[in-house]
C-alpha positions in Angstrom: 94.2 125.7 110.7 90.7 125.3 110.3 90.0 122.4 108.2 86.8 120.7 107.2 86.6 117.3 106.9 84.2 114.2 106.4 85.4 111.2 107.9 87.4 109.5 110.0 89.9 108.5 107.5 90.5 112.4 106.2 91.1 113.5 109.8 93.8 111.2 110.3 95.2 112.3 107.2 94.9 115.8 108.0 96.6 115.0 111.4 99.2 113.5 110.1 100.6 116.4 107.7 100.1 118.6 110.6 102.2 116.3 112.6 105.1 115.5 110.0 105.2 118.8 108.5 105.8 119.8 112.3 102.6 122.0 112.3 102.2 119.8 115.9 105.6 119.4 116.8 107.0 116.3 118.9 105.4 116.8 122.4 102.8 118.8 121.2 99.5 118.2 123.2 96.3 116.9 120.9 93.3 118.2 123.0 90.2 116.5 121.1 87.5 119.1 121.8 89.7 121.6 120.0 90.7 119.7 117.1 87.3 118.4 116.8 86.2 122.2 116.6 89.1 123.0 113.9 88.4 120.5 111.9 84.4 120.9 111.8 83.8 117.1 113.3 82.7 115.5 116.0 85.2 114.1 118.8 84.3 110.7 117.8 86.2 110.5 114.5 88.8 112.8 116.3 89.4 110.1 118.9 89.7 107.1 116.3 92.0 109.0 114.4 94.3 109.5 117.4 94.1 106.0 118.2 95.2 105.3 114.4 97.9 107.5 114.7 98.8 106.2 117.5 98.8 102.4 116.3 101.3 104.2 113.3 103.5 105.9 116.4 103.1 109.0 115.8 100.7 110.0 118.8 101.3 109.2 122.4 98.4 107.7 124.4 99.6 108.0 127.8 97.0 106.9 130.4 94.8 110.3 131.9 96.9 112.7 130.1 95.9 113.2 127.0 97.2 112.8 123.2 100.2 113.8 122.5 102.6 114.3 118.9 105.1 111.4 119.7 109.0 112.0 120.8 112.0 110.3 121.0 114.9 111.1 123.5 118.2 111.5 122.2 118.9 108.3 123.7 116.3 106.4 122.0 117.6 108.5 118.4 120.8 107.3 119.1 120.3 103.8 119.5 118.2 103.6 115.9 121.5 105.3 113.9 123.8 103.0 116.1 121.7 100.0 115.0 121.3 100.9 111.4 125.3 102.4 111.0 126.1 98.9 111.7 123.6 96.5 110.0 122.4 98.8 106.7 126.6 99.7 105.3 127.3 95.6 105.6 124.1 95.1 104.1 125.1 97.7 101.4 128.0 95.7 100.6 126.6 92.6 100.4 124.4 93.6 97.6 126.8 95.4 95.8 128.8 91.7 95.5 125.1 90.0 94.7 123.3 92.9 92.3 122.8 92.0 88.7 121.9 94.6 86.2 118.3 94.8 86.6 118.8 95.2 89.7 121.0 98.2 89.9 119.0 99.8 86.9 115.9 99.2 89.4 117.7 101.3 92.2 119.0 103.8 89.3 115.7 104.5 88.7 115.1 105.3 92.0 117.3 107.2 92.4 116.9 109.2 89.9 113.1 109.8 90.6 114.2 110.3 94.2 115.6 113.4 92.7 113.4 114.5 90.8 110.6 115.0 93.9 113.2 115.5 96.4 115.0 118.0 95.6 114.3 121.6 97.0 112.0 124.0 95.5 108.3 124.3 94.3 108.4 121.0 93.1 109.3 119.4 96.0 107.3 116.2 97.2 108.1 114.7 100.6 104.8 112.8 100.3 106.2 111.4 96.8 109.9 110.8 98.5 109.2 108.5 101.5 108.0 105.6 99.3 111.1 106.0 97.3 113.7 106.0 99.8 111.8 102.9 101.6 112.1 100.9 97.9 115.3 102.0 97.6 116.8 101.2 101.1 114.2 98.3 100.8 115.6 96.8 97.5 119.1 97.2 99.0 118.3 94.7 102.1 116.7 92.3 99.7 119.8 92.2 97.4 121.7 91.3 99.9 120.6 88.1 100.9 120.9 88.5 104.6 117.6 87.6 106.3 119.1 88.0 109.6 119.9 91.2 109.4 116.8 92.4 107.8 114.9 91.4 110.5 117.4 92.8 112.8 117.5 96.1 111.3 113.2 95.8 110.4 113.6 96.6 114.5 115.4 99.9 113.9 113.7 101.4 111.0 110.5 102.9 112.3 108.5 104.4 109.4 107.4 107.4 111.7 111.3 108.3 112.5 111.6 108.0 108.3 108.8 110.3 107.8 109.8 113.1 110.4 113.3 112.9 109.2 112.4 113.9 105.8 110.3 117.0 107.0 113.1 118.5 109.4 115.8 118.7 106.3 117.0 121.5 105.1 118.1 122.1 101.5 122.1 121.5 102.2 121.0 117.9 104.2 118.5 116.7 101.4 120.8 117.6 98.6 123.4 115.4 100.3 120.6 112.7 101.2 119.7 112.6 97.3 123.4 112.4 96.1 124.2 109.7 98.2 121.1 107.4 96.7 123.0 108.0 93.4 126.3 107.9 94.1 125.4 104.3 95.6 124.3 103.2 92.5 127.9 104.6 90.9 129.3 102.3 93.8 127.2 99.2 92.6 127.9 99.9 89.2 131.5 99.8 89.4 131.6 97.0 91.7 132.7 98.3 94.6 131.3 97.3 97.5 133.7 99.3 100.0 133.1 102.4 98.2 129.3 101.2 98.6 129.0 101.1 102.1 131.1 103.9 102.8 128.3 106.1 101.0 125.6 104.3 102.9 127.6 105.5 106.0 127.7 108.8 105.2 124.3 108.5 104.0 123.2 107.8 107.6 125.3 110.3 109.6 124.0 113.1 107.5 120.2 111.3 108.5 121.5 111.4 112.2 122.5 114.5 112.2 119.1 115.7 110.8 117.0 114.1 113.6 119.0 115.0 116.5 118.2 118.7 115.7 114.4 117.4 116.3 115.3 116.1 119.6 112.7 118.0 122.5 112.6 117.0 126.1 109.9 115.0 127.2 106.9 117.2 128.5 106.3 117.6 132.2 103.4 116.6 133.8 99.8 118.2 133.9 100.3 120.6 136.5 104.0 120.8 136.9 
């Protein structure tokens, strides 16, 4: 893994493809002297990068134990999908009933490039994907006029949970993930808000059932 890098800024970058292509996988301890020596820096830039990623949620801080690759219990998994299952389909709905059609042609489009970086093989581009799927899902909660609820459901989304999700796919879950952006458009299209939110539904048990498989139990403490 030996990398060289010139600043602060690259390492964290560097860190965090290590982290969400699960190079470092959740739990993982980030021992600064070693990463510093992998990565041909310093510790200093090492350290402010943890403290970045940390700020982002991706690295744990806990006091005298070191860095580590953030985790989330089952528990805390489960409450995210139980949040969004029950705010993002009605919000779905809602913007089916209020979309014009520049607005559906906007989320057509993304869609469609969705697929066209998401879909597995060489050309495959998580990196590309993410900001998709947040414009698209994004766009969806503005259509629907529900500011409530956004900022309910803001809560729920965190973009490190959105990030790892994509990385821990495989090709039968992201082929499913990718349909259901377009068939949602079909659903807005036609006018159909039922149909709508029972895609974005399905669209977030197949996301559930993704991140539950990257569920770890929560590391034991130094010496245990």
């Amino acid at each position: 893994m030996a990398r060289v890098v010139t600043s602060t800024g690259r390492v964290v970058e560097v860190l965090r493809e290590l982290i969400l292509d699960n190079t470092f996988p959740p739990g993982a301890r980030l021992a600064e002297t070693e990463l510093a020596e992998q990565l041909g820096v310093s510790r200093t830039p090492v350290r402010e990068a943890l403290r970045q990623l940390a700020a982002e949620a991706l690295v744990e801080l806990p006091p005298n134990r070191g860095a580590r690759v953030a985790s989330w219990s089952s528990d805390e998994l489960e409450g995210v999908f139980e949040l969004r299952s029950t705010l993002e389909p009605r919000l779905t709905g809602l913007a089916t009933d209020l979309a014009g059609e520049a607005d559906i042609a906007e989320l057509d489009g993304l869609a469609t490039r969705m697929l066209a970086v998401g879909l597995p093989g060489q050309d495959q581009d998580l990196d590309a994907l993410i900001p998709l799927n947040t414009a698209f899902h994004g766009r969806l909660v503005e259509l629907a006029g529900a500011p409530a609820f956004a900022a309910a459901l803001a809560g729920a989304v965190r973009a490190p949970v959105i990030m790892r999700n994509f990385h821990a796919y495989d090709d039968a879950s992201m082929r499913r993930s990718l349909a259901h952006h377009v068939e949602i458009v079909a659903a807005m299209r036609a006018g159909d808000p039922q149909w709508a939110t029972a895609v974005m539904t399905a669209h977030l048990r197949n996301a559930r059932a993704v991140m539950m498989r990257t569920v770890v139990a929560p590391p034991l403490p130094d010496g245990d």
